[in-house]
C-alpha positions in Angstrom: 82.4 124.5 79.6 83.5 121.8 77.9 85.8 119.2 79.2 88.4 119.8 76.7 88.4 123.2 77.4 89.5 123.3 81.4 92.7 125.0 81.3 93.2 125.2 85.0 92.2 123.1 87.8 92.0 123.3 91.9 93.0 120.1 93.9 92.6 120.8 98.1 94.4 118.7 99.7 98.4 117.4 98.5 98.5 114.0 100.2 99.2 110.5 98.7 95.7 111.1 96.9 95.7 115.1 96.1 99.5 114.7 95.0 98.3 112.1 92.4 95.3 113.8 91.0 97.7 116.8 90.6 100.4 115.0 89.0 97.5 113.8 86.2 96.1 116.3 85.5 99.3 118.6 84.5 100.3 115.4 82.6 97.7 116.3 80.0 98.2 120.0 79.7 96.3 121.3 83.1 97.8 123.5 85.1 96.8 123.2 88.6 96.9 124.7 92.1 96.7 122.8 94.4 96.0 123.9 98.7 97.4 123.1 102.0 97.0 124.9 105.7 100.6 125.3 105.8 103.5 126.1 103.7 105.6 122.9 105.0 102.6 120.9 104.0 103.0 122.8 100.4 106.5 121.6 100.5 105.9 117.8 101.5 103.2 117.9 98.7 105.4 119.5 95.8 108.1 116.9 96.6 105.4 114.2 96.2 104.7 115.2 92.8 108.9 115.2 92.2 109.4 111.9 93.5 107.0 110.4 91.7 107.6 112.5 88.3 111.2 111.4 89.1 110.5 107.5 89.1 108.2 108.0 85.8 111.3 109.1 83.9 113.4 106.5 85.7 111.2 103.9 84.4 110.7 105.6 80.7 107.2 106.3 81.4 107.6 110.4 81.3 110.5 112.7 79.4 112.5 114.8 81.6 111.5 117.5 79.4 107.9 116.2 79.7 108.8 116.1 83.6 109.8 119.7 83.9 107.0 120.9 81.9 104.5 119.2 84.1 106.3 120.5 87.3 106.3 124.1 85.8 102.4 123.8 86.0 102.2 123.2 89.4 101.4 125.8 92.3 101.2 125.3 95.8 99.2 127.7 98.3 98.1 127.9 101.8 94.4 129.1 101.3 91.9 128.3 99.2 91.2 131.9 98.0 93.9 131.6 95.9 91.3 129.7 93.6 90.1 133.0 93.0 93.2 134.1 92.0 93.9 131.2 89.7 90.2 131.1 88.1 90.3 127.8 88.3 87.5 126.1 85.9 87.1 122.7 88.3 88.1 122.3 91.7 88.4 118.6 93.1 88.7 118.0 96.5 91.0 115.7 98.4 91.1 116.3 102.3 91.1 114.2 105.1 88.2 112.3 105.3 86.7 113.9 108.1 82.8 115.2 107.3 83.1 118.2 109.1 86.5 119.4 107.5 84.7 118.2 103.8 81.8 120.2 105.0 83.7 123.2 105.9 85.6 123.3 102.6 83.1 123.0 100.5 81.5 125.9 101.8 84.3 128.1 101.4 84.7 126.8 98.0 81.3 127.9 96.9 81.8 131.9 98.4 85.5 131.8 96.3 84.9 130.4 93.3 83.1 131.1 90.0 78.9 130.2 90.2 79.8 128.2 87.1 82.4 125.8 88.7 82.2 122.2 88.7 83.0 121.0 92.8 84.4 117.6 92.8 84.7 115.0 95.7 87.1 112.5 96.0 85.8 111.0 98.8 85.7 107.4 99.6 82.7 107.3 101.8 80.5 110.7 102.2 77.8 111.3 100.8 77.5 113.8 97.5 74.3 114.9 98.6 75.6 115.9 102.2 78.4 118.0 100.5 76.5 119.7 98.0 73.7 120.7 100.5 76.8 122.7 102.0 76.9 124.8 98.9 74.2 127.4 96.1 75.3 124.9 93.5 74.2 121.6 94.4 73.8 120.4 90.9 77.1 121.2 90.1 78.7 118.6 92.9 79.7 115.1 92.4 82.0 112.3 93.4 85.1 112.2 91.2 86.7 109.1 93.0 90.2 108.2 91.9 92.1 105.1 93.4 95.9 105.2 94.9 97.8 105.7 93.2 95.9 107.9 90.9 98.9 108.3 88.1 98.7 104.3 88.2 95.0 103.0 88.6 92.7 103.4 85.8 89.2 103.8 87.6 87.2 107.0 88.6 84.1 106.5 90.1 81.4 109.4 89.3 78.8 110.2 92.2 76.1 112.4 91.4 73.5 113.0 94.0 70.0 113.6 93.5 71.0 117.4 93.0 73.6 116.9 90.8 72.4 117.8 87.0 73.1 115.6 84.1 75.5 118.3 82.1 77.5 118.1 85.4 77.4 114.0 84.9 78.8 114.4 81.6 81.3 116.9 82.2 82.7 114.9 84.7 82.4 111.9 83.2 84.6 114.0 79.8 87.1 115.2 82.1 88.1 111.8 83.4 88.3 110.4 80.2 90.3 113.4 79.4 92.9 112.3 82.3 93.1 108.7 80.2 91.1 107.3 83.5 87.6 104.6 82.6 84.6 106.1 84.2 82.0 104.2 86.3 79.1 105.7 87.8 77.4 105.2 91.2 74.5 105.7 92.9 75.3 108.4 96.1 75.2 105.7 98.8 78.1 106.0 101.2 81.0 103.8 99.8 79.8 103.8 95.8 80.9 100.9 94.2 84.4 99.8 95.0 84.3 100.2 98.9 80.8 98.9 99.3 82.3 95.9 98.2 86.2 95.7 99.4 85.5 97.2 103.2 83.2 93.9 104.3 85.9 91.6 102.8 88.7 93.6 104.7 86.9 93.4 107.8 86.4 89.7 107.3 90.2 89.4 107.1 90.8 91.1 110.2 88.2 89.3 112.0 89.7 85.9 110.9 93.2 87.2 111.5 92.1 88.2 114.8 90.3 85.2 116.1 94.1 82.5 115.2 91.7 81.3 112.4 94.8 81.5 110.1 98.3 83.5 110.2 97.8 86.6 108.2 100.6 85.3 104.9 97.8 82.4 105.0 95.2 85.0 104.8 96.8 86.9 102.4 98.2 84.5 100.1 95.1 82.3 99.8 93.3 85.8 98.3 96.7 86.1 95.9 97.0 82.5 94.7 93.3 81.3 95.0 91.6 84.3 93.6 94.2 85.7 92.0 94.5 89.2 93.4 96.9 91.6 93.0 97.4 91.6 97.0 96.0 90.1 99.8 93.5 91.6 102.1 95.7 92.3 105.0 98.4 93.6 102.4 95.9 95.7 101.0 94.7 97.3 104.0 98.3 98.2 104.7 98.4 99.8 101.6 95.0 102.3 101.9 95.8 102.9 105.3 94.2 101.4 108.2 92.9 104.7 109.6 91.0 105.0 106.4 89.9 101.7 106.3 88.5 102.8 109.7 86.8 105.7 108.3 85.3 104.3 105.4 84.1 101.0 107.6 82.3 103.7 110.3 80.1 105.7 107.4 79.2 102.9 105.5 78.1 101.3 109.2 76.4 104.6 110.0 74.3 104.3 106.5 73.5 100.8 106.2 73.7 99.5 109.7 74.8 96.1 108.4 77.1 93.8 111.1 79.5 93.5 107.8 80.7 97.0 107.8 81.3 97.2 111.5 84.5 98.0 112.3 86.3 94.8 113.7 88.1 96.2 117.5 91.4 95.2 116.3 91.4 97.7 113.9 90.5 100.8 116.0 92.9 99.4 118.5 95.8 99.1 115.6 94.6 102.8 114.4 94.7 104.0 118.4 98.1 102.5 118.5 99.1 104.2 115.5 100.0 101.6 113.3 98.2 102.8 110.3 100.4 100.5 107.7 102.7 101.4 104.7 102.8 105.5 105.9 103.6 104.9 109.7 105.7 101.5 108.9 103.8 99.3 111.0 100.7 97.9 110.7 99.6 93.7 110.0 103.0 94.2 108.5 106.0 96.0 108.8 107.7 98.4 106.5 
């Protein structure tokens, strides 16, 4: 199949992540299901896709006819044999990420759907290689990274594993394009490109936060005026969440077994406290 010729795709997982790779891809024509345990989750997930939809026409970026044509190709379910169903041509998934739960879905995916389908990642941290081992088609898995938020940022990161054959590479590679996204390409080392470089330099924030080296606006704002970031690293570990920060930081430290990756304490205590940043309110800042 060609990438142009994907008509419907399957997203697990509605979160801030899934929501947004669902809200792209019915920009450009797709229709999608997407999958969550329960039907409240369904709910909290479709009203994602609204609100944000909303705010695009708001800000002249999407027709409300264009709007209600993208939110009439939208599906929600609570089981992934619904995929079936659906015939989905690509499924791309965005759960939790949690190995085993990753591991677990991907295994059902490969009993539900088509031989033929591509399975997608869009894991941070795990890697390729570990999910497609899980599956009969190997060389039809990959990493198809996006970044939050995914109707905003630009970048997908492609993650083929040793398995993974080069058709599968390009198809990928056509179908981000496709969703007006540039396309990198990593080797499958846990963290690819972007985190094997932003994690370390989080940590190091945290870790100079945390010993009174400076107050955390002097952290942050000597990343934002002297490097000219978008956001400082404090800000910005707010933003991904600093229970994922805490995920990504423990794989990459499991892999590479590099001090710079280690999580710092004050982050697993913040995460055991539940201060996660911008989704619980609270977290080097509060929201």
């Amino acid at each position: 199949m060609e990438p142009g010729d994907v008509q419907t795709i399957g997203v697990v997982g509605c979160g801030l992540m899934g929501s947004g790779i669902v809200e792209i891809a019915a920009r450009v024509g797709i229709d999608v299901t997407f999958v969550e345990p329960t039907q409240d989750l369904v709910t909290a997930g479709r009203a994602r896709i609204e609100g944000s939809t909303a705010k695009a026409v708001e800000r002249d970026k999407l027709t409300s006819d264009d709007r209600d044509a993208l939110l009439a190709r939208v599906r929600g379910v609570t089981d992934l044999v619904a995929f079936a169903d659906a015939d989905v041509d690509l499924v791309i998934e965005a759960a939790t990420e949690d190995p085993s739960i990753k591991l677990d879905t991907f295994r059902t995916l490969d009993a539900t759907v088509r031989p033929e389908v591509v399975l997608g990642s869009n894991t941070s941290s795990i890697p390729i290689a570990t999910l497609g081992a899980a599956t009969a088609r190997p060389d039809r898995v990959i990493g198809i990274h996006f970044f939050n938020p995914p109707p905003v940022m630009k970048l997908v990161e492609l993650t083929p594993s040793l398995s993974t054959s080069q058709e599968t590479v390009a198809f990928a590679r056509g179908l981000g394009e496709r969703l007006g996204k540039t396309v990198v390409v990593a080797k499958d080392h846990a963290g690819f490109i972007v985190n094997r470089l932003v994690i370390p330099y989080v940590c190091a924030a945290i870790r100079l936060y945390d010993e009174g080296f400076a107050t955390r606006e002097d952290i942050d704002v000597s990343m934002t005026l002297g490097m000219n970031h978008p956001m400082g690293p404090l800000t910005l570990a707010d933003f991904i969440g600093l229970d994922t920060v805490l995920q990504i930081a423990e794989v990459l430290h499991a892999e590479f077994r590099e001090p710079m990756y280690a999580p710092p304490p004050r982050l697993r205590r913040m995460v055991d406290a539940g201060h996660l940043g911008r989704k619980s309110g609270r977290g080097f800042y509060e929201y």
